[in-house]
C-alpha positions as CSV (number, residue, x, y, z in Angstrom):
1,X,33.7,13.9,29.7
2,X,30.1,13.5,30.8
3,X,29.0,15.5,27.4
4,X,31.1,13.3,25.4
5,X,29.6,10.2,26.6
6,X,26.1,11.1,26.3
7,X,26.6,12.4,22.9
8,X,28.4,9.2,21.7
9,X,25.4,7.3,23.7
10,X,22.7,9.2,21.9
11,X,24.6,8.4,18.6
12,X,24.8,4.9,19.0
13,X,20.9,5.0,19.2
14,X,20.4,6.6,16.6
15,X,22.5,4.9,14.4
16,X,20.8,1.5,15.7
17,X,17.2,3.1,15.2
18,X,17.9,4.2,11.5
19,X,19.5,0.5,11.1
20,X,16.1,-1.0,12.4
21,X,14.7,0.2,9.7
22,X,17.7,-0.3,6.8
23,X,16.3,-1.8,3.7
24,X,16.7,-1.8,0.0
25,X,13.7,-2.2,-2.2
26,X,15.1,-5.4,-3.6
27,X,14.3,-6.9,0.0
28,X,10.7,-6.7,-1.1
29,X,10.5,-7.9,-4.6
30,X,12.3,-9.5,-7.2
31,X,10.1,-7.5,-10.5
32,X,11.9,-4.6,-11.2
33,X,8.4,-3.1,-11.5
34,X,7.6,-3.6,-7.8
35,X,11.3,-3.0,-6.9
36,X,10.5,1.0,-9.0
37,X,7.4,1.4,-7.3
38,X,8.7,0.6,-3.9
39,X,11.3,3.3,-4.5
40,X,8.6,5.9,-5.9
41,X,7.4,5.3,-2.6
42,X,10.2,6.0,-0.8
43,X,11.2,8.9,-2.7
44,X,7.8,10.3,-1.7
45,X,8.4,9.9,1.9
46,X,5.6,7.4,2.6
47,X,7.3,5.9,5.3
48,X,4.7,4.3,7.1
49,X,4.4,2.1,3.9
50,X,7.8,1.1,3.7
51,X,7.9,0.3,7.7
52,X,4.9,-1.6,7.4
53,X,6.3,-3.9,4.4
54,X,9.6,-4.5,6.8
55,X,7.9,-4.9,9.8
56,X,5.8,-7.6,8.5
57,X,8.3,-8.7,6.0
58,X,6.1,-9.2,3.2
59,X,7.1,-9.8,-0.4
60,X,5.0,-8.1,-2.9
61,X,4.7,-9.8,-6.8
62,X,2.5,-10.1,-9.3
63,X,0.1,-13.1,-9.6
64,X,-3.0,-14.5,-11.6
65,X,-5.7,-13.9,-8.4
66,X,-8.2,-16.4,-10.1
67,X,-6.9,-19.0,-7.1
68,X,-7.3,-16.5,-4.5
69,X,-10.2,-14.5,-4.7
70,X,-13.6,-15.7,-5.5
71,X,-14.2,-12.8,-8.5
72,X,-10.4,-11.9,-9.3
73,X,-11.4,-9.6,-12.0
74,X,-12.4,-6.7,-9.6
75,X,-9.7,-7.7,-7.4
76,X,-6.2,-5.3,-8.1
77,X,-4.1,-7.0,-5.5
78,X,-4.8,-8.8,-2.1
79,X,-2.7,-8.7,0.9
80,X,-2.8,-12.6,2.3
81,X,-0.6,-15.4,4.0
82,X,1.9,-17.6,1.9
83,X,1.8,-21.4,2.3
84,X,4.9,-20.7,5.5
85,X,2.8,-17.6,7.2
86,X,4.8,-15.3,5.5
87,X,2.7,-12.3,4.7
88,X,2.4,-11.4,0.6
89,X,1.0,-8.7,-1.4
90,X,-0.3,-9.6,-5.0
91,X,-0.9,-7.5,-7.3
92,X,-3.1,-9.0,-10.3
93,X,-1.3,-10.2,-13.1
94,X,-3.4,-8.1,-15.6
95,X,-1.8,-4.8,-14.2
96,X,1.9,-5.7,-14.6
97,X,1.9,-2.8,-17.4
98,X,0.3,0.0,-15.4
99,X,2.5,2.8,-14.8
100,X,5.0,2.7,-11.4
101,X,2.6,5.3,-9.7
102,X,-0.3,3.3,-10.2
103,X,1.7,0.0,-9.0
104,X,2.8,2.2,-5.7
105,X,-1.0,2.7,-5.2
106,X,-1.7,-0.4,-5.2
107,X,1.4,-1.5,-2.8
108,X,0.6,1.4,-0.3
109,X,-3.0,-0.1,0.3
110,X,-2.5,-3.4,0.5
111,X,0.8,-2.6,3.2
112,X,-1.7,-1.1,5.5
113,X,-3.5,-4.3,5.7
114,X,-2.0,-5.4,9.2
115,X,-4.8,-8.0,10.5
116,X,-5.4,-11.1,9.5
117,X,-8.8,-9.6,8.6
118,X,-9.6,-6.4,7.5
119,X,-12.6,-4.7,8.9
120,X,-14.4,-1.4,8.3
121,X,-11.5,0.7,9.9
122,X,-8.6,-1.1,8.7
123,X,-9.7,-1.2,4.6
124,X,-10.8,2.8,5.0
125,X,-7.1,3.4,6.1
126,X,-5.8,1.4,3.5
127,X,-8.2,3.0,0.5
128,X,-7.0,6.7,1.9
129,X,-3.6,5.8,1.8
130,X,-4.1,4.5,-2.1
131,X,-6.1,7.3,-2.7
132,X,-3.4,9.7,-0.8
133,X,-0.9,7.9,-2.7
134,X,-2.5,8.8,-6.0
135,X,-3.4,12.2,-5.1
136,X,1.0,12.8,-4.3
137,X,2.6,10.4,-7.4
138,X,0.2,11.5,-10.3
139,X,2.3,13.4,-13.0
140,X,-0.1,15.9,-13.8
141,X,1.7,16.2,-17.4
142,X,2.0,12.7,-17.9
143,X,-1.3,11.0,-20.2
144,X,-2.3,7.6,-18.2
145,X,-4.1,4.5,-20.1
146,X,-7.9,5.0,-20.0
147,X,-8.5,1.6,-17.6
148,X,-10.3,0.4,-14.7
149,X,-7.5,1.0,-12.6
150,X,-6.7,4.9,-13.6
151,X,-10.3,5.0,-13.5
152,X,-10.7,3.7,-9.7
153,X,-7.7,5.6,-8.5
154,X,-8.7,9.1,-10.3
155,X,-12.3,8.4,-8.5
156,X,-10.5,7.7,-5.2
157,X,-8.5,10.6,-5.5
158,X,-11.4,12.8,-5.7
159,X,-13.1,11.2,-2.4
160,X,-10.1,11.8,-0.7
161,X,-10.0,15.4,-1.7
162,X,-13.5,15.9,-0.9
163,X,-13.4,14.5,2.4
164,X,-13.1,16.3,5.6
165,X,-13.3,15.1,9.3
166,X,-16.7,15.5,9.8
167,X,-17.4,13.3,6.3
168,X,-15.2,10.6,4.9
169,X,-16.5,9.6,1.7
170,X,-14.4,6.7,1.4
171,X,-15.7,5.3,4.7
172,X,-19.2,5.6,3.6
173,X,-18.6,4.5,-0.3
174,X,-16.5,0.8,1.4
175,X,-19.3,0.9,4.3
176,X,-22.7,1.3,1.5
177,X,-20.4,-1.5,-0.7
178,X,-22.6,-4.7,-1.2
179,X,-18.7,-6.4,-2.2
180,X,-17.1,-4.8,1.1
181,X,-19.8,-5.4,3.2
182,X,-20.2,-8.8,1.9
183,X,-15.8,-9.2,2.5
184,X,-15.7,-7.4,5.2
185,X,-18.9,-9.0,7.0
186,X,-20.5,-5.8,7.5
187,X,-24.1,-7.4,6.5
């Protein structure tokens, strides 16, 4: 009897654990090009992404940054505070068109954004994770658009793949940034 009440115990929490952490991609988004990418991402595995994004229940769209950002033109998406507190991710307008892995990129960076401002440590985690990201989603038989964006996340890629413990040269590329150290007040 004593087996059978632990294992129905041990159930029950496990059931409640995997129910903290129900969602459906919808929850996020209502673009169906956010709501793809957010299920690229779980299809991958990249849970920490996905917990993150529930955790902080943000909701991720696309926006013209020219309000947000003083030079929105090298800014792919921000991770910021609604008008109610609410944590959002925007993704610049002018990439609504990229592909769905390149979209998950840019979701999985800005969901490791967890302060309410990002220092050294914090935007190094989140470029690795895009960079990761890239690295696992590129379809190595699929052509992407020649732009700024492929571009950053091909160059990211390779910094990530480069990189070992003794020398992360995404830390040093955001830390020797005249824009990140400028942002991240690094100066």
């Amino acid at each position: 009897m004593k087996k059978v009440v632990v294992l129905f115990a041990a159930f029950v929490l496990l059931t409640l654990n995997q129910a903290a952490f129900a969602y459906r991609a919808s929850d996020f988004s209502n673009d169906s090009k956010i709501v793809a990418a957010i299920t690229l991402l779980e299809q991958a595995g990249e849970t920490d992404v996905l917990r993150n994004l529930q955790k902080h229940a943000i909701r991720v769209s696309f926006d013209d940054l020219t309000s947000y950002t003083y030079n929105a033109s090298k800014a792919y998406a921000i991770s910021t505070y609604n008008n109610y507190g609410t944590r959002v991710i925007m993704i610049n307008s002018i990439y609504r068109n990229a592909p769905v892995e390149q979209i998950a990129c840019l979701v999985a960076h800005e969901s490791m954004h967890v302060k309410r401002i990002a220092d050294l440590e914090e935007e190094t985690i989140a470029t690795q994770k895009e960079a990761a990201t890239w690295t696992r989603l590129k379809v190595a038989s699929k052509t992407y658009p020649d732009t700024k964006l492929t571009r950053r996340l091909d160059k990211l890629s390779g910094m990530y793949l480069a990189s070992d413990a003794n020398n992360n040269i995404i830390q040093s590329k955001i830390a020797s940034s005249g824009f990140y150290r400028a942002q991240l007040g690094l100066n």
